[in-house]
N, C-alpha and C positions, 0 to 999 in steps of 0.2 A: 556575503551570505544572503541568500534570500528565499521565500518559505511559499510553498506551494503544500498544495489542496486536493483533496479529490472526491467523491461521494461514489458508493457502491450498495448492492443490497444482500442482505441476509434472506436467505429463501423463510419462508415460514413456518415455524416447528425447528430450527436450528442456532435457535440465538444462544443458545446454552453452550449448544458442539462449540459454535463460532469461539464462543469464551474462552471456553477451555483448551480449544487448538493454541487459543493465542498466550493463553497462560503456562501454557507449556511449549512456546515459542521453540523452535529445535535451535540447538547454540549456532550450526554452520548457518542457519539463515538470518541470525544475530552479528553473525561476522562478518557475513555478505554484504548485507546495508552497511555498517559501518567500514567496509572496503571499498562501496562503493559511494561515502563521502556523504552519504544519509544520517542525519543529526536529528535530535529533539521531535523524534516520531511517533504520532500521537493518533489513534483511533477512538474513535466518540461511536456512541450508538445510540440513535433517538427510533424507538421502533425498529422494522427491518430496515432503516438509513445508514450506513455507515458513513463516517465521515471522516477521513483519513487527511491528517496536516504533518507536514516534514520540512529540515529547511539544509539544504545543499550548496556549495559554492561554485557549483558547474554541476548545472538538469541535465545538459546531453552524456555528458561523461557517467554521470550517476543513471540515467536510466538507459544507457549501452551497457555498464557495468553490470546492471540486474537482468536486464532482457537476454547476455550473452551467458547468463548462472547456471550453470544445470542444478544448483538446490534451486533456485525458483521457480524452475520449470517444473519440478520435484513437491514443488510446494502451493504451484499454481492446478498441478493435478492434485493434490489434498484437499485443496481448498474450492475446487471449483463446481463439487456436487451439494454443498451448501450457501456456494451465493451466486448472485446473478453480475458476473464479472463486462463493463460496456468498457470495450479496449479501444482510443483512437489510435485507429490503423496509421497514421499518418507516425506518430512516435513509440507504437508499441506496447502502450503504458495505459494503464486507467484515465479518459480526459480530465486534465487541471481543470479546475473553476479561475476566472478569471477573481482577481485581487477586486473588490469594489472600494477596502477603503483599511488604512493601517493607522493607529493610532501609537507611539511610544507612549 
């Protein structure tokens, strides 16, 4: 298993929608992640920062799984007029932050 990162932003006047979208998370895109091998998923928000941490046992398999979703796509148009979404083109996906340091 091993747990990646990513940082996104909340446009400004929408940190509330942003909440609430996610509080009422739709079930298929709840079973989508978890089909696509997505565990302990976790969104933080410091200002319009979003700060999204998950932990996977195969990245390529899990974000071919989500990139090939029609709810995501589904979900990426909901979600894409309240935040400011930076996708590396290279794997389709919000860019990872690199690991600087893990403590057990």
């Amino acid at each position: 298993m091993s747990n990646y990162a990513w940082v996104l932003e909340v446009r400004p006047g929408y940190e509330e929608e942003y909440k609430k979208r996610h509080d009422e998370l739709w079930p298929e895109m709840k079973e989508m992640l978890s089909n696509a091998g997505i565990r302990n998923y976790n969104i933080f928000r410091h200002g319009l920062t979003l700060f999204g941490y998950f932990e996977t046992d195969d990245l390529q398999k899990s974000i071919k799984h989500i990139t090939e979703s029609e709810i995501n796509k589904k979900w990426g148009e909901y979600m894409s007029p309240i935040m400011k979404i930076d996708v590396d083109e290279n794997i389709g996906f919000p860019f990872l932050l690199p690991l600087m340091m893990h403590l057990d």
